[in-house]
N, C-alpha and C positions, 0 to 999 in steps of 0.2 A: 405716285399712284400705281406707275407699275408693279412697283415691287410687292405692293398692297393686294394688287391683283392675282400674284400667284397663290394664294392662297383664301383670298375672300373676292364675292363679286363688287366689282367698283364701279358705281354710276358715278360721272362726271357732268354735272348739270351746269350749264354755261348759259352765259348771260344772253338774253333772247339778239332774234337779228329781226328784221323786217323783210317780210316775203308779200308776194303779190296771192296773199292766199284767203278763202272767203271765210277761214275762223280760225283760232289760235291750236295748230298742232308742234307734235315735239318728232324732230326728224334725232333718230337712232344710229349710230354707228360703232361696229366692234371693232374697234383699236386694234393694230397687231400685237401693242404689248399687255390687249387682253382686258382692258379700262373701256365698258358702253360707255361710249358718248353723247348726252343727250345734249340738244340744242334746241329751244323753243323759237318757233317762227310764228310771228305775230301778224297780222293783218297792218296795214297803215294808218296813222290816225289815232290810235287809240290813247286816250289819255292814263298818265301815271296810275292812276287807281283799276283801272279796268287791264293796266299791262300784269300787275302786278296778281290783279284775281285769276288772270290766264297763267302766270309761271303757277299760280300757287296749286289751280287747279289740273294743271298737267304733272306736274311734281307728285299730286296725291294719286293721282290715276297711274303713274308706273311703280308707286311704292304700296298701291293695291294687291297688284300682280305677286306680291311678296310681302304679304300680310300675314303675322306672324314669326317671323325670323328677325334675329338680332339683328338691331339697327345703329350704325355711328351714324349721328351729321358729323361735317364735317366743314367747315365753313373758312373759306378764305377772306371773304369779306361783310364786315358786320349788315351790308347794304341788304345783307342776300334775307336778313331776319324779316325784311318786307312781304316775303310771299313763304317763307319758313317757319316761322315762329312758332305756329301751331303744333309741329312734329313733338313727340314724345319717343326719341330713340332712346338706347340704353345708355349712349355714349355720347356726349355732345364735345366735340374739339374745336377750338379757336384756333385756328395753325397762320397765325401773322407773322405775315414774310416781310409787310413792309410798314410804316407808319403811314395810311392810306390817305388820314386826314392833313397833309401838309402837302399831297402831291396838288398838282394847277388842274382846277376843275372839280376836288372834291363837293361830295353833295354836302349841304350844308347840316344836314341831321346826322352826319358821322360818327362825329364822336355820342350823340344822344346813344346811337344806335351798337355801338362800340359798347357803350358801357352795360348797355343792355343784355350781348351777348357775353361778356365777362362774368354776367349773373347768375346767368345758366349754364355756363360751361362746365365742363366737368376737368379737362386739359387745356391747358393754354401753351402753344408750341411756338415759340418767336428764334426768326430769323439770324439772329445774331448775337452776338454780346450785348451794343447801345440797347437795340430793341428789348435784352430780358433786363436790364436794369430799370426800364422805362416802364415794365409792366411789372415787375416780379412783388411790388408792392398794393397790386390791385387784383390779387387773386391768389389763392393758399396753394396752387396745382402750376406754378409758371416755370419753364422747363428750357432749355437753352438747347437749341438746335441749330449752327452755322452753317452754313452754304457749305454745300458735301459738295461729291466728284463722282462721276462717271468715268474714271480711270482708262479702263481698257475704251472706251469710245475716243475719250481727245488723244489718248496717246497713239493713235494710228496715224496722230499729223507725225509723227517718228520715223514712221516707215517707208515714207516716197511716196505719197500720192500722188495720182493725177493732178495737175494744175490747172484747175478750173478756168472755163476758156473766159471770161468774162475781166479775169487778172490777166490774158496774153496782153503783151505790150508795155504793161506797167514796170518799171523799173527795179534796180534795186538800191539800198535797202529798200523794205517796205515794214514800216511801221504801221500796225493794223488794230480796230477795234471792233467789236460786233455787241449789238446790243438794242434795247429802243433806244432810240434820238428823238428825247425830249428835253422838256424843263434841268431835268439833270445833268447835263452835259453842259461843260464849258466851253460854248461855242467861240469866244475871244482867244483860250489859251493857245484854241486847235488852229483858228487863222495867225496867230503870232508864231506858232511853234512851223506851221507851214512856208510862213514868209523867211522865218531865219534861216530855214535849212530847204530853199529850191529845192537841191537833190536829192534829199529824202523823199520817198512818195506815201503819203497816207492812205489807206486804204477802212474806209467806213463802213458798214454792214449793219443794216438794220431799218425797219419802217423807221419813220419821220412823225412820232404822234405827238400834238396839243402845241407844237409850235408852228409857224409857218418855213415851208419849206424854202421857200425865199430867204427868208434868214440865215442858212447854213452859208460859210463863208466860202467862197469857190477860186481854184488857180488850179494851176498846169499840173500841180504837184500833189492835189486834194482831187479822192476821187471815194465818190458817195453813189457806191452800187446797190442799194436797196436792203429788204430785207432778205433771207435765206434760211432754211429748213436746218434743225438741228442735228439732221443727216448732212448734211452736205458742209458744216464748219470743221471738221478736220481737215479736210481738205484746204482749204482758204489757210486756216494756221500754220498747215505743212509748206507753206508759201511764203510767210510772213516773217520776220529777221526777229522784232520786237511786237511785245504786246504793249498795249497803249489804254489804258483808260484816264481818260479826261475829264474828271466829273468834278462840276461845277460845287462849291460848300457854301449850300442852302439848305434851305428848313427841309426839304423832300430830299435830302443826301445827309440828311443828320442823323438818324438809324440805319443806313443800309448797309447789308455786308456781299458782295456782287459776290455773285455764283460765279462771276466768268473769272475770277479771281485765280482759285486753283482748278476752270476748266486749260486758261494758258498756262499755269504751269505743268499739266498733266499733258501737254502739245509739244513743252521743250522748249516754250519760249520764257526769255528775260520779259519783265514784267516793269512799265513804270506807269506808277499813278500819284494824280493829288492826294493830298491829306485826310483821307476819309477815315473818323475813325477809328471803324472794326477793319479797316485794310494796315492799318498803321500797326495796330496791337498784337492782330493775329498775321499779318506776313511783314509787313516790315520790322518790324523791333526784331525777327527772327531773320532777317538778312535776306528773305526770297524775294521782297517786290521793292524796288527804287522810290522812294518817294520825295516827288517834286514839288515843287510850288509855285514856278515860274516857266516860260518858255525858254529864257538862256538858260538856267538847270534843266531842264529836261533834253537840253539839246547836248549840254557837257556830258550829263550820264547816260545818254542815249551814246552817246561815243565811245565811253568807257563801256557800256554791255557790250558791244558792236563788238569790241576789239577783246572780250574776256573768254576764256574757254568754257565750252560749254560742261565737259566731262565731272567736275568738283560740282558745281553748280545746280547739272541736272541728277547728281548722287544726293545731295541735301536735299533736292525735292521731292524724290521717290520717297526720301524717309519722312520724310513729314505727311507727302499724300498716302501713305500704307497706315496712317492714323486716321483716315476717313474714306468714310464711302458711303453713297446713297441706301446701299445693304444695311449696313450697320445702324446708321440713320433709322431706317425701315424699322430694323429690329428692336431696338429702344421704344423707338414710339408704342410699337408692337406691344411691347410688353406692359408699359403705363395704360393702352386703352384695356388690357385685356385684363388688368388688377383691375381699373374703375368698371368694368364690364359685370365682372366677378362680383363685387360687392353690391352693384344695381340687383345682377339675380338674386343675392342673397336675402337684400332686405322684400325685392316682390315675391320672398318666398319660394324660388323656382330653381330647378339647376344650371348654375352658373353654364352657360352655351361656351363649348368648345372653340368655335370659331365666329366670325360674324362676319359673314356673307353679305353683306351691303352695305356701303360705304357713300351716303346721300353727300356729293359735294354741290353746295350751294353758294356758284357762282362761277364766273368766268377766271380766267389767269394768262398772261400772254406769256408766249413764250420765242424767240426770233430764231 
């Protein structure tokens, strides 16, 4: 959305919070990277239907202010069609990043609501390889977009950062992962892989949501310091010996393809994960991510990276991450909205609009 931003206005409309306030407003904020941030605060109390006529009604009241000028929704989740649906922009995008309806907790009208938006969509932009195989048959516009990189950001874990006071003490190695800690994580392999190797120290990063936090398994050697700002993880990574993802292979890890994938190889770190897999196809078969299956393999090749040089290692990385980037990304999509753009003016008869200066996203997105 920032990159979106250099060039078109981008509202970010995120999923309401509850405030101590006497009627439903939208608190505004300009992002540094140039994306308003709108956020609806709701009163308490208020039942599903009445939340749902406040997002919709605040939604129309700032796309008033900008009545007339080319419009994309843009919608990360089908839920969002509850107080959306009415819009008539020029450009409607489905940009599915995850298979929403398998994560613990999904609403039960998801997939209704899912298929709904695949009807009116004009672009369908899915996360990965699993994810566009899973949709590319339910819609003529389905487009394959995998988890890019931010390059010049994680790669400053290269350069000696400061070492974040909250890792003083912690040991080394340190095998580290960052990410939300929920449903998808293999909370069993992380206490096995902890108890075979004491002296490794684990290092976790990430809120704790939809399971209880009790559950996380805890010893001398596991150490669960919260979430952290997407500013402050080069840091943490320029600390870290190995990267670590541990995700559990269940229904809510059967289309994902994690971002933080080639964010640790843009950091400089060896990489080992379970069998997930768009991580198997797109880094493992190509030799950059170890994939495990067990706590005693994870702890054998965890030895073997420990002890390999990094120099050959991080040359094959750089050449594979100079084949991606959030830019590029940008620019593709860029280009698909602004053909469907193109051809919306032509049939309302109008001149195709140069740019399009709003970008309605409807809904929230976490990011740690």
């Amino acid at each position: 959305m920032t990159r979106a931003a250099r060039d078109h206005e981008v509202i970010f409309f995120e999923e309401p919070v509850a405030g101590e306030v006497p009627a439903p407003r939208l608190d505004l904020t300009q992002e540094p990277g140039g994306v308003l941030r709108a956020v609806p605060v709701l009163p308490p109390g208020m039942d599903e239907q009445a939340r749902l006529a406040a997002q919709r009604s605040l939604l129309d009241g700032l796309l008033a202010e900008r009545a007339g000028q080319p419009l994309v929704a843009w919608f990360y989740t089908p839920m969002a069609l509850g107080f959306a649906d009415h819009l008539k922009p020029d450009v409607t995008v489905y940009d599915c990043m995850d298979e929403l309806s398998a994560f613990r907790g999904a609403p039960p009208a998801m997939l209704e609501m899912e298929r709904r938006l695949l009807e009116r969509a004009d672009l369908v932009f899915t996360g990965g390889r699993s994810l566009y195989e899973a949709k590319q048959d339910r819609h003529p516009q389905v487009h394959c977009f995998p988890s890019s990189i931010d390059t010049a950001h994680f790669g400053q874990a290269r350069s000696g950062l400061p070492e974040p006071e909250s890792m003083a003490g912690i040991g080394r190695p340190r095998i580290g992962f960052f990410g939300v800690i929920d449903e998808r994580m293999d909370l069993e392999l992380v206490a096995a892989f902890a108890a075979l190797r004491r002296d490794w120290q684990l290092v976790m990063l990430g809120p704790v949501v939809k399971i209880d936090p009790a559950s996380l398994p805890q010893g001398p050697n596991l150490h669960w310091l919260g979430g952290r700002s997407y500013t402050e993880l080069p840091a943490y990574l320029a600390h870290w010996d190995l990267g670590f993802m541990p995700f559990a292979l269940n229904e809510s890890t059967r289309f994902i393809s994690p971002t933080k994938t080639p964010e640790f190889l843009a950091a400089g770190l060896p990489v080992l994960s379970t069998p997930v897999v768009d991580v198997v196809r797109d880094y493992g078969e190509a030799g950059l991510v170890e994939i495990v299956t067990s706590a005693a393999e994870l702890a054998e090749q965890a030895e073997r990276l420990l002890r390999q040089k990094r120099a050959p290692f991080l040359a094959r990385v750089d050449a594979r991450l100079a084949e991606n980037s959030w830019d590029l990304t940008w620019e593709r999509m860029q280009a698909l909205i602004q053909a469907e753009a193109a051809a919306f003016s032509h049939q309302a008869g109008r001149p195709a609009a140069g740019i399009l200066p709003a970008v309605a996203e409807a809904t929230g997105v976490a990011h740690v």
